[in-house]
C-alpha positions in Angstrom: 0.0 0.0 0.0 1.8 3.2 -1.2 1.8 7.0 1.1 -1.3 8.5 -1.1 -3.0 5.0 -0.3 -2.9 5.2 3.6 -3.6 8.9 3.7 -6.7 8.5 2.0 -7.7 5.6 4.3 -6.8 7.9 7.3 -8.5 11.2 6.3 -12.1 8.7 5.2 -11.9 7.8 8.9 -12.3 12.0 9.5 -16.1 12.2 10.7 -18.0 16.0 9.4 -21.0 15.3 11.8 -21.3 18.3 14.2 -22.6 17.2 17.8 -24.6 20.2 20.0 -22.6 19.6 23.2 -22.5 22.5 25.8 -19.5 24.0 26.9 -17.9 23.6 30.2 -17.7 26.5 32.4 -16.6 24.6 35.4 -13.6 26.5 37.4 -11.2 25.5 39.7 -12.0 23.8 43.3 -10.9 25.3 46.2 -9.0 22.1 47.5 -6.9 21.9 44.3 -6.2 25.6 44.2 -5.2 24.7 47.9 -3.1 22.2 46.2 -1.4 24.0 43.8 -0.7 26.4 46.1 1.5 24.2 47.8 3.2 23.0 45.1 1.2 20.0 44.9 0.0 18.4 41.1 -2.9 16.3 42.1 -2.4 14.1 39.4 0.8 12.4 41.7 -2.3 10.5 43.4 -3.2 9.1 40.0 0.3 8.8 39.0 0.5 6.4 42.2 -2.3 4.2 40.8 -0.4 4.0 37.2 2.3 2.1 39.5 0.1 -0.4 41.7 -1.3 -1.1 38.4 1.8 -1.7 36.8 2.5 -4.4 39.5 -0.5 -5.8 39.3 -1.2 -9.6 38.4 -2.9 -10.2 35.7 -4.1 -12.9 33.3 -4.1 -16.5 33.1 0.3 -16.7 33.7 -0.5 -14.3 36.3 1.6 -11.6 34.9 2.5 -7.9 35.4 4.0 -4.8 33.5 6.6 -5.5 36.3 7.2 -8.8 35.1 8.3 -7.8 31.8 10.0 -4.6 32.1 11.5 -4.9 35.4 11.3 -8.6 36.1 14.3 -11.3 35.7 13.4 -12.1 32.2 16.1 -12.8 30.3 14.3 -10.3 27.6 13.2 -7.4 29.8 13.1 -4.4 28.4 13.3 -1.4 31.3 11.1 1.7 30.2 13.0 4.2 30.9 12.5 6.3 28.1 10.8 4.7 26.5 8.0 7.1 26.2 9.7 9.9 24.6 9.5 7.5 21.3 5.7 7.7 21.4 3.4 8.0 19.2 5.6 5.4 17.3 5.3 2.7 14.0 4.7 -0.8 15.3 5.8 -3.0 12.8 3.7 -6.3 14.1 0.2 -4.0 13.8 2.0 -2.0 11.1 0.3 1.2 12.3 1.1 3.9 14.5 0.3 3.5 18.1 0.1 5.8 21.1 1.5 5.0 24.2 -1.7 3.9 25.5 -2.3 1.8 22.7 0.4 0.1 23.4 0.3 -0.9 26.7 -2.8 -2.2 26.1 -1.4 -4.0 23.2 1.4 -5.3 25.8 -1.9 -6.3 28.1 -3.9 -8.0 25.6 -0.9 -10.1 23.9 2.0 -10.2 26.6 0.2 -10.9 29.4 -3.1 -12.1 27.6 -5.4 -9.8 29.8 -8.8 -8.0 28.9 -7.2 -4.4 27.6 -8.6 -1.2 29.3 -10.8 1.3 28.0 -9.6 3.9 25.9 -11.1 6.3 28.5 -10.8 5.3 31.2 -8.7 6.0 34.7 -7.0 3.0 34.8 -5.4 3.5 31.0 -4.7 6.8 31.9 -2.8 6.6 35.4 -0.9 3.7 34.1 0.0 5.9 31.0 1.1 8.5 33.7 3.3 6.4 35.2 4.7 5.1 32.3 5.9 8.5 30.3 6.9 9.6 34.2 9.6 7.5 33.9 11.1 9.1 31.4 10.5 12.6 33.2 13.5 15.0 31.7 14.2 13.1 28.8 13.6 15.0 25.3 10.8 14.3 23.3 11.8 12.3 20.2 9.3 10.7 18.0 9.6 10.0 14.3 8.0 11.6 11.4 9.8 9.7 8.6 10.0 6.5 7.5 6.5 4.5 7.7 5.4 7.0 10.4 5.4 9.8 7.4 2.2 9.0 6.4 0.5 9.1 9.7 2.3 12.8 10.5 1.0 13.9 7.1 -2.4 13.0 8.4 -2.0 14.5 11.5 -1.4 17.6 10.0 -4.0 17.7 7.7 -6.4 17.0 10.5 -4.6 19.8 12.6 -5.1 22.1 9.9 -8.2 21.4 8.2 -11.3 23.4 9.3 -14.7 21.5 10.5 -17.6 21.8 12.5 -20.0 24.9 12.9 -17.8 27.5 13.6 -15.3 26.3 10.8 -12.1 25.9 13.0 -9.0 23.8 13.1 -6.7 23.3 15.6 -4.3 25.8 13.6 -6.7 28.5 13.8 -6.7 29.0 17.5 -3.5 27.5 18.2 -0.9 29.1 15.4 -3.5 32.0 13.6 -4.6 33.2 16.5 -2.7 32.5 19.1 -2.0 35.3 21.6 -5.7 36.6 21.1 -8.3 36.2 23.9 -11.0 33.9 23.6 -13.7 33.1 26.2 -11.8 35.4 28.3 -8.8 33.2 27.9 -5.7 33.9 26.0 -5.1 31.1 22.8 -1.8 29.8 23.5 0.5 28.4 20.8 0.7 24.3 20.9 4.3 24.6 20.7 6.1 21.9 23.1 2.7 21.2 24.9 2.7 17.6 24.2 5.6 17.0 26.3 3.5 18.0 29.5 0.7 15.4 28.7 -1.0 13.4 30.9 -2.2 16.6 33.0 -4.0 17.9 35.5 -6.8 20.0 34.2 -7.9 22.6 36.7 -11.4 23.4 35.0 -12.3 19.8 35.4 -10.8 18.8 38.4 -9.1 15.6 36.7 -6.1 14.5 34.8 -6.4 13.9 31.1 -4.7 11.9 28.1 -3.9 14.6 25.1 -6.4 12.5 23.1 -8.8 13.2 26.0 -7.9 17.1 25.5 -8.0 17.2 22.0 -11.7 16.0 22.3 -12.5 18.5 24.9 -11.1 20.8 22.5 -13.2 19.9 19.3 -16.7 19.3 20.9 -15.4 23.2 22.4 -15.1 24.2 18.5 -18.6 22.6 17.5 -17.0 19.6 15.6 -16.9 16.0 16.0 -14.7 14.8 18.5 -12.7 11.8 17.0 -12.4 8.6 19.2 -9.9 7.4 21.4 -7.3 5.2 19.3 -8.6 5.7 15.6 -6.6 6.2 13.2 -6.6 10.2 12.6 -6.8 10.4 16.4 -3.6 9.0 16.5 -2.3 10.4 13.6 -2.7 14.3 15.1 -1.1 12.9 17.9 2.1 11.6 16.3 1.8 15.3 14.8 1.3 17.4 17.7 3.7 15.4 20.0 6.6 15.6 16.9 5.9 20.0 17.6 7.5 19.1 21.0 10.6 17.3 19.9 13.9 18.3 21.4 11.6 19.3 24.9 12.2 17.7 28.2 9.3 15.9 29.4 7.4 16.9 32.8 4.5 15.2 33.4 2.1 15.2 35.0 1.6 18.7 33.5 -0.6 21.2 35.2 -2.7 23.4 33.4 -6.1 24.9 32.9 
C-alpha cells in the first residue's frame, strides 16, 4: 500500500457530523487551588495508581507490566524512556500506536489480559506512570520512515477546518494565538505535548492529550474523534513531533 493510499484511508476515517454539546464553564475547586498552592499536582495521586497497576497480576500466567520490564526475564526491556519514542510505528500491527495503545497491546498479547478502555482512569494513570519515567528526557518521535504518512495526516487533521464554527486546531493554536478567547488567551501548541497526561484545573481531573483534544473539538462545534482511531492518533504523532527536542514533565498542570 503506497503514502497516497494510507492517507486516504486515514482522512475517510475524518467524521463532518457536528454534535450540540455544551460548553464547560466549570472552574477550579478550592481544595486543588489549595493544592497548587503548595506545590502539589494532584495528578501524583493518579500517578501512584499507574504504579500499583503496573505491578499488578494479571491474566491467566498471572503476569505484570513489572514482570516484563522490570522482572528477571532474560528479555526485559526497562522503560526508561521509552516514552519519549511515542506516538511510534509498530511493525507487528504496522500502524502507528500511542502510548496507550500500546500498553494495552502489551496487556492484551503479553500478558493475555482484557485491555482497558480507551477512556478510562486505569489506561490513563498507568499511561502517567509510564511516560513519568522518562521525566527529563527530550521528546523524540519520528516523522519519517512508515510514520510519514501518519504525520501527514495529522497535520491535515490539525489544519483542516470542521464543525460549525469552521475551525482547526491551527486557527486558535498558530493563527490566533495570543488573542483572547472566552476570556482566555489562545496559546500556541508549541512543546505542549511533552506536559501530557495533565491535571486540568477546569475539570478537576487528569487527562490523556487525546482526552484534551476531544474536549477541544466538541469546544469548537465539531466532531470529537475517538480514542485510538486512526486520525486520532495520527494528530497525535503530529502534535507530540511539535515538541521534539523538549524535556518531558508530566504530569503537566494546566487549565
Amino acid at each position: 500500500m503506497n503514502v497516497k493510499t494510507i492517507i486516504a484511508a486515514l482522512l475517510a476515517a475524518l467524521p463532518l457530523a457536528v454534535p450540540a454539546w455544551a460548553e464547560e464553564t466549570q472552574s477550579i475547586s478550592d481544595a486543588d487551588l489549595a493544592l497548587y498552592r503548595e506545590g502539589i499536582n494532584p495528578a501524583e495521586v493518579l500517578r501512584n495508581t499507574g504504579g500499583e497497576l503496573f505491578n499488578k497480576k494479571m491474566g491467566p500466567e498471572n503476569l505484570s507490566c513489572a514482570d516484563c520490564h522490570e522482572g528477571q526475564k532474560p528479555k526485559a526491556k526497562a522503560l526508561t524512556g521509552a516514552a519519549a519514542a511515542y506516538p511510534k510505528h509498530n511493525k507487528n500491527a504496522d500502524r502507528v500506536m500511542s502510548l496507550q495503545l500500546q500498553i494495552n497491546n502489551c496487556v492484551e498479547k503479553g500478558i493475555k489480559a482484557e485491555p482497558y478502555k480507551l477512556n478510562s482512569a486505569e489506561i490513563t494513570a498507568l499511561t502517567l506512570y509510564v511516560k513519568g519515567l522518562s521525566n527529563g528526557m527530550k521528546v523524540n518521535v519520528a516523522t519519517n520512515g512508515p510514520a510519514q504518512p501518519w504525520y501527514e495526516v495529522g497535520k491535515q487533521v490539525y489544519e483542516q477546518r470542521r464543525g460549525q464554527r469552521n475551525l482547526s486546531c491551527k486557527t486558535c493554536h498558530d493563527e490566533l494565538a495570543g488573542h483572547t478567547l472566552r476570556m482566555q488567551k489562545l496559546a500556541s501548541i508549541g512543546a505542549g505535548a511533552s506536559h501530557w497526561p495533565a491535571y486540568r484545573m477546569v475539570n478537576g481531573d487528569t487527562f490523556l492529550i487525546e482526552q484534551r483534544f476531544k474536549q477541544c473539538m466538541s469546544n469548537a462545534r465539531m466532531a470529537p474523534l475517538k480514542e485510538g482511531s486512526d486520525p486520532m492518533v495520527a494528530l497525535e504523532l503530529y502534535v507530540t513531533s511539535l515538541a521534539n527536542g523538549a524535556a518531558i514533565e508530566t504530569p503537566g498542570f494546566v487549565r
